[in-house]
Phi, psi and omega in degrees: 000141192283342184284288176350271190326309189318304210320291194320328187280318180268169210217083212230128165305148166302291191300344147257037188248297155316350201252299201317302182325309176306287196294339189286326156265009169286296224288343190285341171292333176266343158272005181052079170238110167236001158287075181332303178289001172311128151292342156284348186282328220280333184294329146245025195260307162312307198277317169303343190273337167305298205301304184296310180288347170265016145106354158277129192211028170276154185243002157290319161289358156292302186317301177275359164290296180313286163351302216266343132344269215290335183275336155322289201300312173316326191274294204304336166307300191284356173296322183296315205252346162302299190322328181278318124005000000 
């Protein structure tokens, strides 16, 4: 799992290392990511651990602040490519 590995570099109580773990596959499931090997999971493996080091350490608020991260950018991508169009 791309988080595990992330992990190892930062210094997180277990049990919230465990929150991470959770919330880091809720979201790949609300983003329907079911490839491990994807490079957007590693990216959201990045942002949760990002949200938890500036101090969320809620795991309904990682979640939906990641989610909503990824839902951003995916709108502004298809905006980007109407445009072009």
């Amino acid at each position: 799992m791309p988080i595990k590995r992330l992990l190892e570099r930062h210094v997180f109580p277990p049990e919230l290392v465990d929150i991470l773990g959770e919330v880091f596959d809720d979201v790949l499931k609300t983003l329907s990511l079911q490839m491990r090997e994807d490079p957007v999971t590693e990216l959201v493996a990045k942002k949760v651990i990002e949200l938890a080091q500036s101090g969320e350490h809620n795991p309904v608020r990682l979640k939906a602040l990641t989610v909503q991260a990824f839902t951003q950018q995916l709108q502004q991508q298809q905006q980007i490519q109407l445009k072009r169009h």
